[in-house]
Every structure is written in C-alpha cells, then in structure tokens.
C-alpha positions as CSV (number, residue, x, y, z in Angstrom):
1,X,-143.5,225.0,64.1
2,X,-145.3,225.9,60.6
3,X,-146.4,223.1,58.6
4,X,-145.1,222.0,55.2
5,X,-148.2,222.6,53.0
6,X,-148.8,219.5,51.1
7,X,-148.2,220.0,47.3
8,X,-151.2,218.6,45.4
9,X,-150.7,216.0,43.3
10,X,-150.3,216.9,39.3
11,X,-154.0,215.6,37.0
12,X,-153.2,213.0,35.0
13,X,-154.1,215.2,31.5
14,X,-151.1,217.1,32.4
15,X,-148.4,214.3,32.9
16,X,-150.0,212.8,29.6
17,X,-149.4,215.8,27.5
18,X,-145.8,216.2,29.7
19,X,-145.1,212.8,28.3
20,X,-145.9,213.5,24.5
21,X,-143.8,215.9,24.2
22,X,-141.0,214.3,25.6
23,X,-141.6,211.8,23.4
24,X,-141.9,213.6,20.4
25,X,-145.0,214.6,20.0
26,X,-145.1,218.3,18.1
27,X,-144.9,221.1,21.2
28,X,-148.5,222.5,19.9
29,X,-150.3,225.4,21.7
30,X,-152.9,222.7,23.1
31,X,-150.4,220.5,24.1
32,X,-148.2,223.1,26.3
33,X,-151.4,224.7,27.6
34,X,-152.2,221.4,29.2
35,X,-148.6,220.7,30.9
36,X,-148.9,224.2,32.3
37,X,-152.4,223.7,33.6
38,X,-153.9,226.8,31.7
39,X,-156.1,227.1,28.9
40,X,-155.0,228.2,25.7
41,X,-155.8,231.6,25.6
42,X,-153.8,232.8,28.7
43,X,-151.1,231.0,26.7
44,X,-151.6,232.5,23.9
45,X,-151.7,236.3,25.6
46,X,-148.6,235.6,27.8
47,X,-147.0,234.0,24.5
48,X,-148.0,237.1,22.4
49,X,-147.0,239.9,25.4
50,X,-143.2,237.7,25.9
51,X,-142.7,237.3,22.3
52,X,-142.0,233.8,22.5
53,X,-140.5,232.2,18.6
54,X,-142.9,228.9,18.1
55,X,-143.4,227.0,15.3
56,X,-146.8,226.9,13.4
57,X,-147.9,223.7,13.8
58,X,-151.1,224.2,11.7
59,X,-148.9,224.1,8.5
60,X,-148.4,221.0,7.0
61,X,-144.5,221.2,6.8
62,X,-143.6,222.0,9.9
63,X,-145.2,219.2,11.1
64,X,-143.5,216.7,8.8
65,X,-139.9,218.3,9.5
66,X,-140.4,218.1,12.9
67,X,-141.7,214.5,12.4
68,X,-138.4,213.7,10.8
69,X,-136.2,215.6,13.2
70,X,-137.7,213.4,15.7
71,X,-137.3,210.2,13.8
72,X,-134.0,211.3,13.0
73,X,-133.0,212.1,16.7
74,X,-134.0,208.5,17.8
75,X,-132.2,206.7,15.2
76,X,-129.1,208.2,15.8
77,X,-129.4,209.0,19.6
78,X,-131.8,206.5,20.9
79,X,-133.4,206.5,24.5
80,X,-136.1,205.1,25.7
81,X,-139.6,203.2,24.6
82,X,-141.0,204.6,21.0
83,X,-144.4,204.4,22.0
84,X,-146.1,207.7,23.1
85,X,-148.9,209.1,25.4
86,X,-151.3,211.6,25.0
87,X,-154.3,213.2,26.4
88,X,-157.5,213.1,24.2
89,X,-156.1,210.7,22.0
90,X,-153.5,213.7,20.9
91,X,-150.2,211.6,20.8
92,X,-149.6,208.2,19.3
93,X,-146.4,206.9,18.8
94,X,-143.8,208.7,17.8
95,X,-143.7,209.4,14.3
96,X,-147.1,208.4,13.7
97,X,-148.1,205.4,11.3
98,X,-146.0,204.1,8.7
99,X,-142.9,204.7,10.4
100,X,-141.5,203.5,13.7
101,X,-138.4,205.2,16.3
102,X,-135.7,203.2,14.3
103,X,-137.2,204.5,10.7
104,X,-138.4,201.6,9.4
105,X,-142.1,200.5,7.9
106,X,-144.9,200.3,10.3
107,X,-148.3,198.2,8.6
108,X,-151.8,200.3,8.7
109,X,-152.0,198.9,12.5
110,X,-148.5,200.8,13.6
111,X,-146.7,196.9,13.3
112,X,-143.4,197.9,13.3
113,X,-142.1,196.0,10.0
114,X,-138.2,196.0,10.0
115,X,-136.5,194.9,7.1
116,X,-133.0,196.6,7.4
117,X,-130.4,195.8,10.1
118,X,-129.1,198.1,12.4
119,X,-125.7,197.9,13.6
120,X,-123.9,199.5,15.9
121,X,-122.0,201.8,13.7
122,X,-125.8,203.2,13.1
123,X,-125.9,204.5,16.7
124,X,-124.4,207.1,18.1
125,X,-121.4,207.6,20.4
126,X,-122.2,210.5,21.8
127,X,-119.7,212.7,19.7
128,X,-122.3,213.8,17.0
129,X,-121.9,217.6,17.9
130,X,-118.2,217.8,17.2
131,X,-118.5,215.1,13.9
132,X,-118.0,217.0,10.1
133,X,-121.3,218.2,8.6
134,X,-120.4,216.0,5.5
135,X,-120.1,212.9,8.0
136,X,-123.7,213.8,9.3
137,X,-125.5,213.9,5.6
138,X,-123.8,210.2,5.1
139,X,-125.7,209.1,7.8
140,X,-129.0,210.9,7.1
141,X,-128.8,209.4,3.4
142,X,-128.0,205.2,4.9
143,X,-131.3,206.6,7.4
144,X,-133.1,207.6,4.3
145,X,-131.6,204.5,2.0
146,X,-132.8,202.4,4.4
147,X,-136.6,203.9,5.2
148,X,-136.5,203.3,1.1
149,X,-135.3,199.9,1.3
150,X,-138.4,199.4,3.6
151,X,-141.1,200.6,1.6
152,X,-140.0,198.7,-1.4
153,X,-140.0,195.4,0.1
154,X,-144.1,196.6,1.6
155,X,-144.6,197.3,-2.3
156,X,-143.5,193.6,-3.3
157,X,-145.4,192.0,-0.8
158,X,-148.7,193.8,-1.8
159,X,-149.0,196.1,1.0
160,X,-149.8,199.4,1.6
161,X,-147.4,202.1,1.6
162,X,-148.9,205.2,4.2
163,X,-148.8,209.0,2.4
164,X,-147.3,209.9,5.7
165,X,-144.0,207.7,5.1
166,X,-143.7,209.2,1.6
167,X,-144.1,212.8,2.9
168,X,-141.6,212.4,5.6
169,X,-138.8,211.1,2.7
170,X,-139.7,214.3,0.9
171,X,-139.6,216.2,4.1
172,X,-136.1,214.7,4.9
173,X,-134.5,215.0,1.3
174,X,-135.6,218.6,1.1
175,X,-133.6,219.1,4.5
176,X,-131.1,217.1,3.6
177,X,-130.7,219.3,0.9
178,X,-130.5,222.5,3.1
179,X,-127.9,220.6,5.2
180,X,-125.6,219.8,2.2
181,X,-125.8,223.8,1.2
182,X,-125.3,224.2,4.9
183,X,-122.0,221.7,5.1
184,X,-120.6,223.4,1.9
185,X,-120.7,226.7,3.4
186,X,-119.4,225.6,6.3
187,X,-116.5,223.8,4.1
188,X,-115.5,227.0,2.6
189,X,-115.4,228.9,5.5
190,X,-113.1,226.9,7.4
191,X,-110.7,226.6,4.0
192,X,-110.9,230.5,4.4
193,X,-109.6,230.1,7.9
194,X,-106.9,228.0,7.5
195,X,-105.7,229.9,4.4
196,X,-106.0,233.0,6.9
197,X,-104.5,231.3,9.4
198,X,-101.4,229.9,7.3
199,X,-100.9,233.5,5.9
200,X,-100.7,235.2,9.9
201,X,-98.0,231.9,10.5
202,X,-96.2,232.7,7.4
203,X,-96.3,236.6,8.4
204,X,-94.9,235.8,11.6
205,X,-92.3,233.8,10.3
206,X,-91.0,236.6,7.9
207,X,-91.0,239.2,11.0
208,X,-88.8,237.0,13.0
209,X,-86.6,236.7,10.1
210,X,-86.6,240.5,9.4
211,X,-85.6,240.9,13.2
212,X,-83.1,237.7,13.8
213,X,-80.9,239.6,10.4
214,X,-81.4,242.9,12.0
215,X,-80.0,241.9,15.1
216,X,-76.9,239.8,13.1
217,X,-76.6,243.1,11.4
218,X,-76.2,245.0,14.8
219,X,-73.9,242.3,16.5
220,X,-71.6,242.5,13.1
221,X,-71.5,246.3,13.2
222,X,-70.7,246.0,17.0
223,X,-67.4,243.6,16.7
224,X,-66.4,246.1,13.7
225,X,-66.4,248.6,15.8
226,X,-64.4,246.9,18.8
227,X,-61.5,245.7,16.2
C-alpha cells in the first residue's frame, strides 16, 4: 500500500499576495510571482515565451482605472470585507486612501467617512450583464454624484481632500465617457437590427402574399376549366 505524500503546507507570503488580489489589489508582476511561488524573472520569461496580454501597472492610468473598476465592482456587486492583505506592506485596503469599497471619503487615516445613503436600489440583483448600457452609465454617474457629494461636505468641514480621490473621479469620468460612446454605438447597432429585422418580416410577408394569389389564381383557372 503506497502512501499519500503529504502536501506541504502553502508560506504565508503567498496566501497574502493570493488574498490581495482577490481583493483588489492590481494583479502586478511582483504580486503574481509571489502566489505562484517563483521569482519574477521566471515569470517574466514564461510570460514573454506564452505571450500572455497584462496590463502595465507601472503607468499611472492603469492603475487608477483599475482602481475604479474595483471600486466600481464593489459598489454595485458587493461581497465580502473591504479591507485588504498584502505581503511587504504591498496591499492596503481596497482602493487605497481617500476612498472606501462603497465609494465614499475615507480621512488621511483610511476612516471611512460616509455621507451619502445607500439603498438597496444601489446594489445589484445580479442581472447587470443583461441591463442596457444606458442603464449602467446612470448608475456609474449616482456612483460618481455621490463620491462628489462626499468630498464636498470633507471641503466644508476643513478637511483634507486625498489627490488619489480626485484622480480616480477623473479616471472614472474619462471611462464613463468611453462607455457612453460605447452605449451609443451599441444603440445604433441594435436600431440597425431591428430595422433589418422588420424589413426580412415584411419580405416574408410579401412572398406569402405573392404565393397565397398565385395559388387563388391556379384554383380559379382550375374550376374554369371543370365548368
């Protein structure tokens, strides 16, 4: 009878960086290297060699659209805890300071500071991939109204707004911007169809007229005949 090797336990500085991820921590080359257990380079080569697409998380963009995807995501989706883990002190909580999961203002210590109510009409019902594009930017713009709302009251109490919040709302309205182009195209394209669609019906309609009178005409020539 063989034995069942035991599997050795995973290090901790892997679970960490397998939890900041998950918790929306940007998917960086460090970060991955340490959920696989490798070191950077050997990621990098097999990356290179596979041709895997990644995002360049040097560039100051992409981190801030991915930061609002992620805040984004949570508002409208939920799950779990906000707070994040990291190895190294990579990952704090998700979205960083000066925002929080549900997009409002977090202080200079990461205090969550909520001054807009969240309803349930805010959350999501799990029918977001089938809702209309145009439905989607109405709901990004309350996120966005309300993030706004937020940092307004922090400016009339005397507080300090973080850069980060401010380049996030930039981040998001550029998008947001890209979605509505998106939506509109979208919008047109499905007019298109259904005025494609309508012509095929209409076309199908005039053959079965064509052929219902053709076979009148054949059934009156017939009793013509017989008389």
């Amino acid at each position: 009878m063989t034995k069942t090797k035991a599997r050795r336990p995973l290090p901790v500085a892997q679970w960490l960086a397998a939890r900041a991820i998950a918790e929306g921590e940007p998917p960086t080359r460090k970060l991955i290297a340490q959920v696989l257990g490798c070191n950077e380079t050997t990621l990098y080569e097999r990356a290179a060699l596979e041709g895997w697409k990644r995002l360049d998380f040097r560039r100051h963009d992409v981190k801030e659209a991915h930061r609002m995807f992620v805040a984004v995501a949570l508002e409208e989706y939920g799950g779990g805890e906000a707070g994040g883990a990291s190895s190294e002190g990579g990952a704090a909580g998700v979205g960083g300071a000066g925002i929080d999961a549900h997009g409002d203002a977090q202080d200079a210590d990461g205090v969550s500071v909520t001054y807009a109510d969240r309803t349930d009409a805010d959350g999501a019902d799990g029918s977001a991939a089938d809702e209309d594009p145009v439905a989607v930017l109405a709901r990004c713009a309350s996120f966005v109204a309300r993030r706004v709302d937020a940092l307004i009251v922090l400016a009339d109490d005397g507080r300090r707004i973080p850069k980060t919040e401010i380049d996030t709302l930039g981040a998001m309205m550029r998008m947001m911007e890209r979605w509505e182009a998106i939506a509109a195209e979208r919008t047109k394209q499905a007019e298109a169809q259904s005025d494609e669609d309508l012509a095929a019906v209409l076309e199908r309609i005039d053959d079965r007229i064509v052929a219902l009178a053709e076979e009148l005409a054949g059934q009156l020539v017939a009793r013509r005949a017989v008389a």
